[in-house]
Backbone as JSON, one array per atom type, in Angstrom:
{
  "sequence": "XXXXXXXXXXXXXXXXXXXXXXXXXXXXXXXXXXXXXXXXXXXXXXXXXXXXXXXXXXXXXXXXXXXXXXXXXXXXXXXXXXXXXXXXXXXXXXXXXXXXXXXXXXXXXXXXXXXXXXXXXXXXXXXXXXXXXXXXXXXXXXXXXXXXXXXXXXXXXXXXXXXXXXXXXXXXXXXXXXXXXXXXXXXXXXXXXXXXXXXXXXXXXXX",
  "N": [[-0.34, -8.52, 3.25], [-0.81, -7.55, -0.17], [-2.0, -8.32, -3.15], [-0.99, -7.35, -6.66], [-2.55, -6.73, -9.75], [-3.73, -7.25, -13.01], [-5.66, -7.44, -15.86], [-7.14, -7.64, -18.87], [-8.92, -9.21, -19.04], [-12.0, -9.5, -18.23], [-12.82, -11.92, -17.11], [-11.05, -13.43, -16.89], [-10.0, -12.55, -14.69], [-11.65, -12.3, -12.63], [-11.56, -15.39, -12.05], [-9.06, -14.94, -11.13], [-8.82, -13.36, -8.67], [-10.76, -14.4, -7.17], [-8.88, -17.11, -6.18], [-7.27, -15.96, -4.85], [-8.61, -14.98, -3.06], [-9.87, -16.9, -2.07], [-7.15, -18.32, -0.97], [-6.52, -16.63, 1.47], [-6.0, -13.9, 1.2], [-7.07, -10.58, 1.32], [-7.03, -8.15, 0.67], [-6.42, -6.39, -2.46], [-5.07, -5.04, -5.11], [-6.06, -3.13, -8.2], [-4.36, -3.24, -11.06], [-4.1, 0.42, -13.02], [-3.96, 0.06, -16.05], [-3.77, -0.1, -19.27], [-5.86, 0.76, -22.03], [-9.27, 1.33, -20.96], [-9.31, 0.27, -18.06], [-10.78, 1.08, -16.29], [-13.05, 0.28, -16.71], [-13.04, -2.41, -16.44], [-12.36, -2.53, -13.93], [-14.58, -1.73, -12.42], [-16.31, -3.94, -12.93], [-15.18, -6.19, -12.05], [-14.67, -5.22, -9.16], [-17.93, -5.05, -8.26], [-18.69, -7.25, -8.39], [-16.68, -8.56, -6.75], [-17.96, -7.33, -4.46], [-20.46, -8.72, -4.55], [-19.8, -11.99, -4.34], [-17.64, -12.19, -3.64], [-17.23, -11.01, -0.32], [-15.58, -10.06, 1.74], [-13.74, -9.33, 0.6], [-11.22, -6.31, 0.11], [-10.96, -4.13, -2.19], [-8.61, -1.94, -4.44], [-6.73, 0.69, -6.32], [-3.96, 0.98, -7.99], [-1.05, 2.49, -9.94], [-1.89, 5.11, -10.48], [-2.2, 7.96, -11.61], [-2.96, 10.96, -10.91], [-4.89, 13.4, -10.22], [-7.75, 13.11, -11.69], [-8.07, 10.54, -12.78], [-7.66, 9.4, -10.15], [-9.74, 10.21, -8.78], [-12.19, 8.96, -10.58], [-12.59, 5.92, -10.4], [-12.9, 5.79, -7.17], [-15.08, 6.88, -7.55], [-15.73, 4.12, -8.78], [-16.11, 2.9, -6.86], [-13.4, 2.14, -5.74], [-11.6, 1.77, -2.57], [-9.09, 2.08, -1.79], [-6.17, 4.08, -2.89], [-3.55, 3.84, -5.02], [-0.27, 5.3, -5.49], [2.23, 5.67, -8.43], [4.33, 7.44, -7.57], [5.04, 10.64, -5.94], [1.97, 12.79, -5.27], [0.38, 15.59, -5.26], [-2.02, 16.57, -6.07], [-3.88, 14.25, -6.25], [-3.5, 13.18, -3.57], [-5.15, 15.57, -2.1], [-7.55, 14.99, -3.92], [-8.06, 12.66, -2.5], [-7.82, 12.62, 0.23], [-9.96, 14.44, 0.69], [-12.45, 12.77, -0.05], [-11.8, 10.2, 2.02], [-10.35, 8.6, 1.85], [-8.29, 5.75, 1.97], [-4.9, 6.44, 1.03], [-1.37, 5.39, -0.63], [1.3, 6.86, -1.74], [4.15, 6.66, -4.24], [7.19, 6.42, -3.12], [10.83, 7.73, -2.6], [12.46, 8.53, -1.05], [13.72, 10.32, 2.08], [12.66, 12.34, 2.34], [10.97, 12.84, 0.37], [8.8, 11.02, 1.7], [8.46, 12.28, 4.36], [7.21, 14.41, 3.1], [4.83, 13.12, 1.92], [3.93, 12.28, 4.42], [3.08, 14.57, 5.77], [1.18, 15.0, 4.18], [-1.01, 13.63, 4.77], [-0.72, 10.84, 4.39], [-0.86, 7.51, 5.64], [0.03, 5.22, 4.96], [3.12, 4.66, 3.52], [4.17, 3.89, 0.19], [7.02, 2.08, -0.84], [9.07, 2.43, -3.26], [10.86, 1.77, -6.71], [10.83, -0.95, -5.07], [12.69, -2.95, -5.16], [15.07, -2.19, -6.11], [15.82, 0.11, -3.94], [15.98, -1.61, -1.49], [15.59, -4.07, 1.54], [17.32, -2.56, 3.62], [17.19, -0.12, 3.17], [14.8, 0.37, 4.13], [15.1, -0.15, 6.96], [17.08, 2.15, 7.63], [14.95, 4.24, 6.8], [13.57, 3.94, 9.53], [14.71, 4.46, 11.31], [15.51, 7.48, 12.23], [12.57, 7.85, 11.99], [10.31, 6.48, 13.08], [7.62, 6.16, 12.95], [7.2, 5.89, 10.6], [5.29, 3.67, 8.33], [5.62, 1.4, 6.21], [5.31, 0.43, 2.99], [6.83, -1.95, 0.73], [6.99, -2.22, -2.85], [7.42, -4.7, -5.95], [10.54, -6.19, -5.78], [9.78, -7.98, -4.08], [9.32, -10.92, -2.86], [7.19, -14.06, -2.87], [8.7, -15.78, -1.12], [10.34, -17.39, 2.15], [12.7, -16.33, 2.45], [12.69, -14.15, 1.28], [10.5, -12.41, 2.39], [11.33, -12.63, 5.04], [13.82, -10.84, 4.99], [12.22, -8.18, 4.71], [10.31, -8.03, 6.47], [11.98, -8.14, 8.65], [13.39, -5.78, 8.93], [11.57, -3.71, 8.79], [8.85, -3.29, 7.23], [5.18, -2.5, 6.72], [3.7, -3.68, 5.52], [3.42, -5.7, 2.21], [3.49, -5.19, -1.04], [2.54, -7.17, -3.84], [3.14, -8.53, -7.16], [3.84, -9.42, -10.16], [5.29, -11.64, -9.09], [3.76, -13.28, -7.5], [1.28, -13.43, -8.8], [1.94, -14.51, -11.52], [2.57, -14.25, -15.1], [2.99, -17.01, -15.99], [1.21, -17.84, -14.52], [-2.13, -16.89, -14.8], [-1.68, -17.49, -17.94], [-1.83, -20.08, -18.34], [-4.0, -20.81, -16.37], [-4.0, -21.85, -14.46], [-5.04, -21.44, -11.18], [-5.3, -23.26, -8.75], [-2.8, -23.29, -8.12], [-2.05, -20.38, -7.99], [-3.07, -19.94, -5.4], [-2.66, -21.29, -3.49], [-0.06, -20.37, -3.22], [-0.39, -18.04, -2.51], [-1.79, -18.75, 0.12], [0.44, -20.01, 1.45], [2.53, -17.81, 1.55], [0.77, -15.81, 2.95], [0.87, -17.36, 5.24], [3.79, -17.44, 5.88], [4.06, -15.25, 6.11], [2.19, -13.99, 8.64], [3.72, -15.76, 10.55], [6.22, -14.58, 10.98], [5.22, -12.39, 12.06], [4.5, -13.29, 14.28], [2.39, -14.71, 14.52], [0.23, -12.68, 14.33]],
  "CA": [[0.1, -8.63, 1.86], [-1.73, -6.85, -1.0], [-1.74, -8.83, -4.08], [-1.33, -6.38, -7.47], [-2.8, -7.54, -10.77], [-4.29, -6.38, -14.1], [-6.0, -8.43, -16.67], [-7.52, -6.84, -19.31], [-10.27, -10.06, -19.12], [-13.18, -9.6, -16.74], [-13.53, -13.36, -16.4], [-10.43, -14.1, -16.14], [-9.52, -11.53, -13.55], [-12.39, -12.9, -11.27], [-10.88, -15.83, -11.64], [-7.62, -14.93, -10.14], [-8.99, -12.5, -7.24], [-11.2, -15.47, -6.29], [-8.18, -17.74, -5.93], [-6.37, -15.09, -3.65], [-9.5, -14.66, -1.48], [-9.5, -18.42, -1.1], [-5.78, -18.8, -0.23], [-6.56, -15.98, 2.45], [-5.74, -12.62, 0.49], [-8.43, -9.58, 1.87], [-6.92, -6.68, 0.02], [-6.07, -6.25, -3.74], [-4.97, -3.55, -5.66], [-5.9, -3.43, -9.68], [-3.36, -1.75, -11.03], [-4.77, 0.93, -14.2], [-2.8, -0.28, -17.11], [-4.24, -0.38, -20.78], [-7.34, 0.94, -22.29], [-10.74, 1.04, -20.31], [-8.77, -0.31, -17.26], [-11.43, 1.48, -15.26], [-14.1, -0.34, -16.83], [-12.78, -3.95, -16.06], [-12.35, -2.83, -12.74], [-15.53, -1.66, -12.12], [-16.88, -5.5, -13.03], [-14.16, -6.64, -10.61], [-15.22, -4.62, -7.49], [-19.05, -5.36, -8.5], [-18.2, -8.89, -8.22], [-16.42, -9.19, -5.26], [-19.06, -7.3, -3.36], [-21.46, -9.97, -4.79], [-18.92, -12.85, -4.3], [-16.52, -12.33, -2.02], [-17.89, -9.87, 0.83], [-14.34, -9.41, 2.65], [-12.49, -8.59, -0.22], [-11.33, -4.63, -0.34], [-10.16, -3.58, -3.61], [-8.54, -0.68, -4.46], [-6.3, 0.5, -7.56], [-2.87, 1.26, -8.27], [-0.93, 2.98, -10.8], [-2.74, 6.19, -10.7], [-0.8, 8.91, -11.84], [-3.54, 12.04, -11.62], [-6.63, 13.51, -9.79], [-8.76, 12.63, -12.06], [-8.01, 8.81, -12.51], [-8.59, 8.77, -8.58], [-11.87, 10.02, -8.82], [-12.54, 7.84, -11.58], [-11.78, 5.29, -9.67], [-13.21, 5.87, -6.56], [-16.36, 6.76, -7.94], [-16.65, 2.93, -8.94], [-16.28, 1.98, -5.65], [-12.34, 2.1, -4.94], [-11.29, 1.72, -1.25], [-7.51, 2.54, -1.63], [-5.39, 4.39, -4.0], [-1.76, 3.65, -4.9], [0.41, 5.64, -7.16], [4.3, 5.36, -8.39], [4.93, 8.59, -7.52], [4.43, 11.14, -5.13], [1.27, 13.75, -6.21], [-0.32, 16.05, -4.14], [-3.4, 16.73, -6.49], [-3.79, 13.04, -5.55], [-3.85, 13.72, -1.84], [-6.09, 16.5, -1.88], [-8.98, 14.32, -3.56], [-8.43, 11.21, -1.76], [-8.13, 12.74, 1.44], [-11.74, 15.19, 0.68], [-13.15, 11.5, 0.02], [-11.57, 9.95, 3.26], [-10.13, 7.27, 1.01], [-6.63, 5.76, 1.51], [-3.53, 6.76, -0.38], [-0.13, 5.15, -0.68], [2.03, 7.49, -2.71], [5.32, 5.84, -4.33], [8.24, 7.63, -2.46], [11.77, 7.26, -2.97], [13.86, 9.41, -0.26], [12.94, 10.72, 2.93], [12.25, 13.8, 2.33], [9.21, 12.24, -0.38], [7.96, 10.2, 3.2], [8.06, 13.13, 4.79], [6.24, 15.5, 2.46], [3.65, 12.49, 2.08], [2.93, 12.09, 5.92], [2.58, 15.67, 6.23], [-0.39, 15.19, 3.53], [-2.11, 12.8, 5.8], [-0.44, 9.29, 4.4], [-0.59, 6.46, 6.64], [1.18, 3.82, 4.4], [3.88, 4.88, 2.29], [4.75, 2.7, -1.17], [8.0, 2.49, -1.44], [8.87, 1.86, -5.35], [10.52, -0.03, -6.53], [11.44, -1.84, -3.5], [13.88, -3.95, -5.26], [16.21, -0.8, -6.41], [16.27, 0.33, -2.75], [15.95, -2.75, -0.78], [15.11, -3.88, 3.12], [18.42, -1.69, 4.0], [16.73, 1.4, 3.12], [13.44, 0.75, 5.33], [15.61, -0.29, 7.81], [17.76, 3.26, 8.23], [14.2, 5.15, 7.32], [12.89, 3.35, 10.4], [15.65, 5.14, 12.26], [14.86, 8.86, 12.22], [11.19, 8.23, 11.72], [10.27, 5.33, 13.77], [6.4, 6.04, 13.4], [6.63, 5.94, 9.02], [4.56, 2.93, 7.88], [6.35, 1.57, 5.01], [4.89, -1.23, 2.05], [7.75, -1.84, -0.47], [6.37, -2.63, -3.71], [8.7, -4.68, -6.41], [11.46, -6.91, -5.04], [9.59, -8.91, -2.87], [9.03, -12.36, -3.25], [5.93, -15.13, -1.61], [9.45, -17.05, -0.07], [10.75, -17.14, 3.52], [13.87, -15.38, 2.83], [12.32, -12.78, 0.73], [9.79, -11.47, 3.52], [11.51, -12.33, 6.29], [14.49, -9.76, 5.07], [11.3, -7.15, 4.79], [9.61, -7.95, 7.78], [12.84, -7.71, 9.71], [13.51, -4.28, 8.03], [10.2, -3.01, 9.8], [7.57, -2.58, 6.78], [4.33, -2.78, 7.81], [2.5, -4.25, 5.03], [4.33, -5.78, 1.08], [2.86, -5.55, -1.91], [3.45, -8.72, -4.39], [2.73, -8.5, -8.31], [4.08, -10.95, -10.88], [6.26, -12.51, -7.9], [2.44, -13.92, -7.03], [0.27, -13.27, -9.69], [2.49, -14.86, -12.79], [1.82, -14.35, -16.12], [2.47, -18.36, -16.41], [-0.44, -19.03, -13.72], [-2.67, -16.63, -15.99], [-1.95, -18.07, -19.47], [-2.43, -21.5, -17.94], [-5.36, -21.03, -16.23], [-3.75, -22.8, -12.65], [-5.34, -21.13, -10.21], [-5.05, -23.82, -7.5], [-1.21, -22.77, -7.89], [-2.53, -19.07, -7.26], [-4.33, -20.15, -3.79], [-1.46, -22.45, -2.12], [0.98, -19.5, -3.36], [-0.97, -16.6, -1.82], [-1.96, -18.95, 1.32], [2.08, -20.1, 1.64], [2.88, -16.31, 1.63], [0.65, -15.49, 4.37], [1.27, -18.04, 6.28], [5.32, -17.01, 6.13], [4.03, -13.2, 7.15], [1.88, -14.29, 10.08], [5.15, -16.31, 11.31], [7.2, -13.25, 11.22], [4.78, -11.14, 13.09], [4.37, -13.51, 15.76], [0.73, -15.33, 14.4], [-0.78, -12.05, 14.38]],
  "C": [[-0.98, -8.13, 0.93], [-1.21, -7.17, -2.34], [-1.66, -7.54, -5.31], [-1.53, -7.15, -8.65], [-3.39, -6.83, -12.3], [-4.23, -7.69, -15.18], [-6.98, -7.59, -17.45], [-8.92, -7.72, -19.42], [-10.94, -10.33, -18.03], [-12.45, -11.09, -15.88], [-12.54, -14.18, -16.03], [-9.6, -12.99, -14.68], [-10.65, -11.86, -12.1], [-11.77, -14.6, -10.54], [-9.51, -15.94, -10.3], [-7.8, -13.78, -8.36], [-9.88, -13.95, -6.4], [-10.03, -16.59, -5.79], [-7.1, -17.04, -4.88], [-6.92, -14.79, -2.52], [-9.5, -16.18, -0.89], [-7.85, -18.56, -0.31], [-5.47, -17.3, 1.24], [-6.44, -14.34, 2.27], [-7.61, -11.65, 1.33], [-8.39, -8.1, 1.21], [-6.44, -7.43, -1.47], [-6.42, -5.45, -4.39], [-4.88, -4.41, -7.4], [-4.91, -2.5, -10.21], [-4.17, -1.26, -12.69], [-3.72, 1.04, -15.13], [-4.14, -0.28, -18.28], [-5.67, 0.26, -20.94], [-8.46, 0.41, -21.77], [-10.13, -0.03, -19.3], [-9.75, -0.32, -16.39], [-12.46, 0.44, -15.38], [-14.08, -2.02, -16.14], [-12.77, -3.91, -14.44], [-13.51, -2.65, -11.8], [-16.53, -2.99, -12.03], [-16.54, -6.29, -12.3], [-14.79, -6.17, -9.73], [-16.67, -4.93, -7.41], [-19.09, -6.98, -7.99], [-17.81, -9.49, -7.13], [-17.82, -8.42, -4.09], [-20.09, -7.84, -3.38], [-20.7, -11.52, -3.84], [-18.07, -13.25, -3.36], [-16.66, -11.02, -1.2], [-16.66, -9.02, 1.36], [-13.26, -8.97, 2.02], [-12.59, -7.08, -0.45], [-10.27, -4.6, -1.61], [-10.0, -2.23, -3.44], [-7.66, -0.4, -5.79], [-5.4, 1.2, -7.12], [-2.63, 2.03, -9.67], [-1.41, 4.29, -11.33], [-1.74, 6.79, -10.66], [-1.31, 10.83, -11.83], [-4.42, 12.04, -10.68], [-7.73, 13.12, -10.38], [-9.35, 11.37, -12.1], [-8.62, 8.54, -10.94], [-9.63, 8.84, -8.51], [-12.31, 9.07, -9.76], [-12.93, 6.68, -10.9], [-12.36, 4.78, -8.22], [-14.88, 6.28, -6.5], [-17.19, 4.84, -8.41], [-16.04, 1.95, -7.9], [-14.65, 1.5, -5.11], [-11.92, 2.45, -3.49], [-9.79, 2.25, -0.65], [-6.89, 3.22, -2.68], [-4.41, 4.25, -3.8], [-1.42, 4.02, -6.06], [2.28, 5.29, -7.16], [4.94, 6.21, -7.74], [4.13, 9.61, -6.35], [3.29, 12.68, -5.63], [0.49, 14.18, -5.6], [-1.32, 16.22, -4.12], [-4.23, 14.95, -6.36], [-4.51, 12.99, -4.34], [-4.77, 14.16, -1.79], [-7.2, 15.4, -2.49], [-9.05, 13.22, -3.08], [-8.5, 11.7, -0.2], [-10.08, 13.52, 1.41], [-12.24, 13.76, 1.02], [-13.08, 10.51, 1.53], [-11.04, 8.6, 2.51], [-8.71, 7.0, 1.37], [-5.74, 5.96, 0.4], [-2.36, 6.44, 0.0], [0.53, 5.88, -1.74], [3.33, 6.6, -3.04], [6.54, 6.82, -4.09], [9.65, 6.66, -2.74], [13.03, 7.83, -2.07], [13.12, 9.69, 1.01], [12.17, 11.67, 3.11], [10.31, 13.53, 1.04], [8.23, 11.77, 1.19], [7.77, 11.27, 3.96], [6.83, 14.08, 4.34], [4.57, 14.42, 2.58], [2.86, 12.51, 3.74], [2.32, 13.69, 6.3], [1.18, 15.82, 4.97], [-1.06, 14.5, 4.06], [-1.61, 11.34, 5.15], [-0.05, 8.23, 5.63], [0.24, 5.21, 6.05], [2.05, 4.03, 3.68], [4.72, 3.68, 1.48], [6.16, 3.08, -1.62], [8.42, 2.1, -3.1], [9.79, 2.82, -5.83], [11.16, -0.31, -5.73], [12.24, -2.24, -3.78], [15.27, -3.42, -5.14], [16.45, -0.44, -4.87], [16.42, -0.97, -1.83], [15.55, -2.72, 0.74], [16.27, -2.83, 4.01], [17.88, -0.3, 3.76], [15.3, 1.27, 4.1], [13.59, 0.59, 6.67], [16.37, 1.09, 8.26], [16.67, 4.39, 7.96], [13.74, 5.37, 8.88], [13.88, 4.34, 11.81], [14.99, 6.4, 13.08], [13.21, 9.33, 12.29], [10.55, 6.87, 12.06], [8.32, 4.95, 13.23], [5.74, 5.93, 11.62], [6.32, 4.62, 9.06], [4.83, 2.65, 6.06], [5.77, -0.21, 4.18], [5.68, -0.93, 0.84], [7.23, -2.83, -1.13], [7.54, -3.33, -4.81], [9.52, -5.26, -5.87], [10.78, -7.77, -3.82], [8.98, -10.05, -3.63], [8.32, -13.37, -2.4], [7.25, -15.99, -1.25], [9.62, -16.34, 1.35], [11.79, -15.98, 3.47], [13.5, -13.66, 2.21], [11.46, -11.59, 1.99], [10.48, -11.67, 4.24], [12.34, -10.87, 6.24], [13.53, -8.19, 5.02], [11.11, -6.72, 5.95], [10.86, -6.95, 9.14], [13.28, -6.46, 9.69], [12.21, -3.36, 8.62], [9.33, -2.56, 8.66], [6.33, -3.44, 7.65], [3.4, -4.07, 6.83], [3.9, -4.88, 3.47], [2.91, -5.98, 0.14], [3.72, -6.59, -3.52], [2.45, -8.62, -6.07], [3.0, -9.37, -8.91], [4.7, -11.75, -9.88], [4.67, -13.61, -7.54], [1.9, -14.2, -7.88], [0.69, -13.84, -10.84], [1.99, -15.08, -13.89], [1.97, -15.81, -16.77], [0.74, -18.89, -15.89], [-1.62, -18.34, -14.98], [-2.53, -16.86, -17.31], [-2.48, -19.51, -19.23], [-3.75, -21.55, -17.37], [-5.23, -22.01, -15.05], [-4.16, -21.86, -11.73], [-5.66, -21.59, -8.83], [-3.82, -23.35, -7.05], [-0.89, -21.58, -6.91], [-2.42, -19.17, -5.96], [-3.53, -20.58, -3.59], [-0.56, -21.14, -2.45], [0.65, -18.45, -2.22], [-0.89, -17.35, -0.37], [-0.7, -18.95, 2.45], [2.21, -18.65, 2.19], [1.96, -15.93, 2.68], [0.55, -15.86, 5.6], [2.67, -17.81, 6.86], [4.85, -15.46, 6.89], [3.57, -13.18, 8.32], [2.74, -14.74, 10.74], [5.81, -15.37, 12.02], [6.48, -12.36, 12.11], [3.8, -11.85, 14.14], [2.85, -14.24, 15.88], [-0.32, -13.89, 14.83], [-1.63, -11.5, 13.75]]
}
């Protein structure tokens, strides 16, 4: 599971990544929303490699070559965009960096794996649903699919994923809620996130 988040406040954005590394979380994607997105995230990733050692960050929402480098210059580990973008590709692969592109047909999953993608984002997950990763899974047994959007930290929500064959989900306000952040509950956070990967380890057998 790969939490997604964006807070335009350092302090409270450490907050909430620390409450996802406690409830078991190891990845998290910032997504680049609003003015000097980069900057906040640069204080973020600084932080956890002080803080929390095993956390990999990486950023979302990228829509451009340049943003990736941006990006990856302050220490990003993954990129994830909405869309599929080849000037994208080209500098995340030079770098050796992951890239989830956001695909929407097969023929997008295709073009992406033939740029070297190993995870493809589907988006938005909700609009297509586990019925579409289920008849990609067909023809292309070996695509590696994380639907972004429509998924939800319950049982019935992942299991219909899981059983659908992605490999990985990514979980935004469904997790991250802009109640827990105005409130300032971040125990809520941590039993939410832990719940949720305790339901995904189930499904794939405690592995």
């Amino acid at each position: 599971m790969v939490p997604l988040f964006y807070h335009p406040d350092v302090e409270l954005g450490k907050k909430a990544i620390a409450a996802c590394y406690r409830g078991g979380a190891r990845l998290l994607e910032f997504t680049n929303r609003g003015d000097f997105a980069h900057e906040v995230f640069g204080e973020l990733n600084k932080f956890c490699a002080k803080e929390l050692p095993e956390m990999i960050m990486g950023v979302g929402s990228v829509t451009d070559a340049a943003a990736a480098s941006l990006y990856m210059q302050l220490g990003a580990n993954f990129v994830v965009t909405p869309v599929l973008r080849e000037d994208i590709a080209l500098a995340c692969n030079r770098r050796k960096v992951l890239w989830s592109p956001g695909c929407g047909s097969l023929a997008e999953i295709a073009r992406a794996e033939e740029l070297g993608c190993e995870i493809v984002k589907l988006f938005p997950g909700g609009t297509y649903g586990p019925g579409f990763v289920k008849d990609i899974k067909g023809p292309q047994p070996w695509t590696s699919v994380m639907p972004t959007g429509g998924v939800s930290p319950t049982l019935e929500s992942l299991k219909s994923w899981f059983d659908a064959g992605v490999t990985c989900v990514g979980m935004g306000s469904k997790l991250i809620s802009g109640d827990i952040l105005r409130s300032g509950d971040f125990e809520t956070l941590e039993k939410r996130t832990r719940e949720a990967l305790g339901i995904i380890r189930g499904l794939r057998g405690g592995s």
